[in-house]
N, C-alpha and C positions, 0 to 999 in steps of 0.2 A: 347353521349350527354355531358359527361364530361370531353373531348378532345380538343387538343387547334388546332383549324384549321388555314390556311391562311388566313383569312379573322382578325379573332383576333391578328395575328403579324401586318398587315399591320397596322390596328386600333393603335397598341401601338407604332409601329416605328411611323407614322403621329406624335402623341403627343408626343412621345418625339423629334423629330425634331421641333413641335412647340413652344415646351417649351423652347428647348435649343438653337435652330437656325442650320443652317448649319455648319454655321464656327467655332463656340463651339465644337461641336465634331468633327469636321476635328483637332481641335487643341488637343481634348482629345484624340481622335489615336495617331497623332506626338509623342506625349507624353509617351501613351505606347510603341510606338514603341522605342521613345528613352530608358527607362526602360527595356526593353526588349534586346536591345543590349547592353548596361552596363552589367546586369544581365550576359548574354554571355560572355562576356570581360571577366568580374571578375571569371566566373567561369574557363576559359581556363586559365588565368595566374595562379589559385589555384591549377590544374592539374599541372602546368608547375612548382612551387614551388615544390609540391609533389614529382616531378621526379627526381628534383636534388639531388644530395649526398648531404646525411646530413654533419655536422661535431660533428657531437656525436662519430663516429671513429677513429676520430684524437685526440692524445693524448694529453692531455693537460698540459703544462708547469704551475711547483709553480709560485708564484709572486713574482717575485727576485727583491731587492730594492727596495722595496715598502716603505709605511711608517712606516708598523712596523719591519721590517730588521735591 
């Protein structure tokens, strides 16, 4: 009895298409979808960062000449 059947999706999808319209939420996919691939992006370039050799190995030179020299 206190189960959400098909007939209760259909009823809510109806009203929120009426509410919102079609083209509304065609635009609010786009949107996630665009989000969704940035997300992506940004996550392989941060792997991609991670891979490279640091330079925390490399030794690093004083400050020769500088201003207080």
């Amino acid at each position: 009895m206190g189960g959400i059947s098909i007939w209760h999706i259909l009823v809510v999808a109806v009203i929120v298409v009426l509410l919102f319209g079609r083209n509304k939420i065609s635009d609010l996919m786009g949107d996630v979808a665009k989000g969704i691939k940035s997300f992506r992006k940004n996550m392989t370039e941060d792997d991609k960062q991670k891979s490279l050799p640091e330079d925390k190995d490399k030794p690093q030179t004083p400050n020769q000449g500088g201003p207080g020299a």
